[in-house]
C-alpha positions as CSV (number, residue, x, y, z in Angstrom):
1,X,0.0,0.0,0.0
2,X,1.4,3.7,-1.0
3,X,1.2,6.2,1.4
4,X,-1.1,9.2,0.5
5,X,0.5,12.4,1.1
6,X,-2.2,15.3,1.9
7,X,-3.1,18.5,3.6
8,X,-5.6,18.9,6.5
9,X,-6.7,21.0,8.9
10,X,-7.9,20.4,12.1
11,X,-10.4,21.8,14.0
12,X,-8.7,23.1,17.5
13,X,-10.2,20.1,20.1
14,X,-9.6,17.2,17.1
15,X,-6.1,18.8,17.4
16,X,-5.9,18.6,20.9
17,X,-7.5,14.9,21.1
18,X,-4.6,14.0,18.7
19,X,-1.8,15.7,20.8
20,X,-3.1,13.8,23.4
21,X,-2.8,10.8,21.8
22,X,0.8,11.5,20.9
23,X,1.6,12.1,24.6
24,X,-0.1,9.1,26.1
25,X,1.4,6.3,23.7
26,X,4.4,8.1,22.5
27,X,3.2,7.9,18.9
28,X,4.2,10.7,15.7
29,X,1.5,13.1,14.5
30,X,1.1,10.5,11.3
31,X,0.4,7.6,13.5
32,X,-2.1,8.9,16.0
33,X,-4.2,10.9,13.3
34,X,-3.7,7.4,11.0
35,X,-5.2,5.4,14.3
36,X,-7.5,7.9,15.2
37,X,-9.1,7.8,11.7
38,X,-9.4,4.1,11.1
39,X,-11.0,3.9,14.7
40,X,-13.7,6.5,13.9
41,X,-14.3,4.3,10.4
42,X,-14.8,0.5,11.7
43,X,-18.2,-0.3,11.2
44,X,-19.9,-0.6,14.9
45,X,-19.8,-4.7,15.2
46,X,-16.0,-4.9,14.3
47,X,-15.1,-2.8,17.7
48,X,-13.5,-5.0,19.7
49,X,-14.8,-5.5,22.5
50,X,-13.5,-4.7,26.3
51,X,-13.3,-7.0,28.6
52,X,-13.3,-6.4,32.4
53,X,-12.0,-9.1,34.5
54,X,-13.7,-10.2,37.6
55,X,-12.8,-10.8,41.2
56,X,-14.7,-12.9,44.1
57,X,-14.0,-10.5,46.8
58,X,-15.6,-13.1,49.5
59,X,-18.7,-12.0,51.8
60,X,-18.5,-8.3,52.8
61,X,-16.4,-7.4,56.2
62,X,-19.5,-5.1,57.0
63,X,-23.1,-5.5,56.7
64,X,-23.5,-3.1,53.4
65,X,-27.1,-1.7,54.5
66,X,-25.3,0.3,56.9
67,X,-22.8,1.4,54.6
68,X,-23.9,5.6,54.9
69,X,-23.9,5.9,58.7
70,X,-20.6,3.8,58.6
71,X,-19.1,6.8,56.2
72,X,-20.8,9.2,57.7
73,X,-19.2,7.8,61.4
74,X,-15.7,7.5,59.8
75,X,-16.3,11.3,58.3
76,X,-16.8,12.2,62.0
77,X,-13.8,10.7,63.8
78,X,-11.9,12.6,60.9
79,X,-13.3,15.9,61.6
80,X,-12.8,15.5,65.5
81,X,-9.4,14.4,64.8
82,X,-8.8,17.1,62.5
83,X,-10.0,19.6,65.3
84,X,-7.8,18.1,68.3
85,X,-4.6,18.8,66.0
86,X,-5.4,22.5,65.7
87,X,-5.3,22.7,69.7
């Protein structure tokens, strides 16, 4: 396959989007627009898909209805703490 030379101009955010791309995988101008391009142009069923793994985690150490009064407890010690170091 030849290589196409051409002329394009980007609107400021596309720019930026690419630039970020550059940054984050350490890729040229050329290779993040080519990416970005044939990303945007895979018909929607050919995306590969993501896969998250999954993790037993085992039976919870606290009973999870009572999960907002035990933050809202910890959020309290914190504050008093946070007040006895000002002393």
């Amino acid at each position: 396959m030849t290589a196409m030379r051409t002329t394009i101009t980007l609107d400021p955010d596309v720019d930026a989007l690419v630039r970020k791309m550059m940054r984050e995988r350490g890729v040229p101008f050329k290779e993040a627009v080519n990416e970005a391009i044939r990303a945007g142009m895979r018909p929607r069923g050919s995306r590969p898909r993501s896969r998250t793994r999954t993790y037993d985690m085992g039976a919870p150490a606290i009973p999870l209805e009572k999960a907002l009064r035990l933050a809202g407890d910890l959020e309290d010690e914190e504050l008093v703490r946070k007040l006895a170091l000002r002393k």
